[in-house]
C-alpha positions in Angstrom: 0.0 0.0 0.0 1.5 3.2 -0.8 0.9 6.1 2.0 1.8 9.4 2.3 2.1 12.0 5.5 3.2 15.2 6.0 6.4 16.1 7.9 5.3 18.5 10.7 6.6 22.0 11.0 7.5 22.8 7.3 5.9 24.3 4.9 3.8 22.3 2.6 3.8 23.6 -1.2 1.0 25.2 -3.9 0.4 22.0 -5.7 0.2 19.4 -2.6 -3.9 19.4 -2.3 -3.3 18.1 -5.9 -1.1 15.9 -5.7 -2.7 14.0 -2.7 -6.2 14.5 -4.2 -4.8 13.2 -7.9 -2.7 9.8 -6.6 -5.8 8.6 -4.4 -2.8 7.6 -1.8 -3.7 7.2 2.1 -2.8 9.7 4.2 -1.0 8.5 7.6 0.4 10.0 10.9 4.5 10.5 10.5 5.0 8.1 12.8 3.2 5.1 10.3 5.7 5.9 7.5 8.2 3.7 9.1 6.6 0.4 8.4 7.3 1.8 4.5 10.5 -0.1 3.0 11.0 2.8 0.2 10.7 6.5 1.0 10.5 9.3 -1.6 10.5 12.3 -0.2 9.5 15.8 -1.8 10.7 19.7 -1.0 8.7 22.9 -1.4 9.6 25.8 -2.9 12.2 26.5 -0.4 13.7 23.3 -0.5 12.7 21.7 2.5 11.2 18.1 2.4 7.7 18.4 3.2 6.5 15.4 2.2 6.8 11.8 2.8 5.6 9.4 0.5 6.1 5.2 1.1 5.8 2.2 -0.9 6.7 -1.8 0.2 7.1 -2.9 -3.5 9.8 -1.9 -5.8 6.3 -1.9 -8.2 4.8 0.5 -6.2 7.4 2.5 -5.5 8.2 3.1 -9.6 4.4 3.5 -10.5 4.2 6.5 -7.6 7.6 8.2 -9.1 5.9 7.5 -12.9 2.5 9.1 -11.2 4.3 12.5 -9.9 6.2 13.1 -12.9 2.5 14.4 -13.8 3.1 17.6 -11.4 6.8 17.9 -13.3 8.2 16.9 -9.9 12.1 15.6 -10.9 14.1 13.7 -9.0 17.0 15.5 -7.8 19.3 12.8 -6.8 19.5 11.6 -11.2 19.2 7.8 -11.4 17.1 5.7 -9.0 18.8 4.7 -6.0 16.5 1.7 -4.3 19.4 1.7 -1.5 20.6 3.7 0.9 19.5 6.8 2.3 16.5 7.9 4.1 14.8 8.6 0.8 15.2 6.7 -2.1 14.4 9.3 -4.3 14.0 13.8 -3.5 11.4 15.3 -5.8 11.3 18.8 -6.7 9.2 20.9 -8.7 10.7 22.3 -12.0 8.1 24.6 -12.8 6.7 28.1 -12.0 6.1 28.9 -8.3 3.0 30.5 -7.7 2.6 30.8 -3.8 4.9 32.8 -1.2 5.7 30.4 2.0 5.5 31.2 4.8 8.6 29.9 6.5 11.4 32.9 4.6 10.5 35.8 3.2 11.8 35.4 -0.6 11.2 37.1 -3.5 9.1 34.6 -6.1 8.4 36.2 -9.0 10.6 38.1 -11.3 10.9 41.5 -11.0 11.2 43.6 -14.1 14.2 45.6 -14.2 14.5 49.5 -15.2 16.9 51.1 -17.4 
């Protein structure tokens, strides 16, 4: 079964109601992501992991990573590592951001420039 949980105290990001909503995955405590033998794990905008999401098949684990690709989340770490590691594979999202967080104040959008 392939679960997925939050990690408390970060910041989730603009796309995560649709990516929980889209995967039909069951959403867990934390705690219950350790019975999961693979971990992928995925950062917000500022580049903290804010999401956990578990597999106990290899199968599994490759159809979720297939499935995310959908909200052009990348793996950062290049090929697939199915050792080692807390996660086996680091998402992050390639595209656009379109929502300030909340946890540092950044700039997110462009801002033209003057001359």
């Amino acid at each position: 079964m392939v679960t997925t949980a939050l990690i408390g105290g970060v910041v989730s990001s603009h796309f995560d109601s649709e990516l929980v909503k889209e995967l039909k995955i069951q959403v867990v405590k934390i705690y219950a992501m350790r019975e999961q033998s693979l971990l992928i794990g995925i950062r917000n905008q500022d580049g903290d992991i804010y999401r956990a999401v578990g597999a106990n098949s290899t199968g599994e684990f490759f159809s979720v990573l297939k499935n995310l690709s959908q909200f052009d989340l990348f793996n950062e770490q290049g090929a697939m590592s199915i050792s080692g590691g807390r996660y086996q594979a680091i998402l992050i999202y390639k595209g656009p951001v379109t929502a300030l967080s909340k946890s540092r104040f950044k700039v997110l959008v462009p801002i033209p420039m003057v001359l």
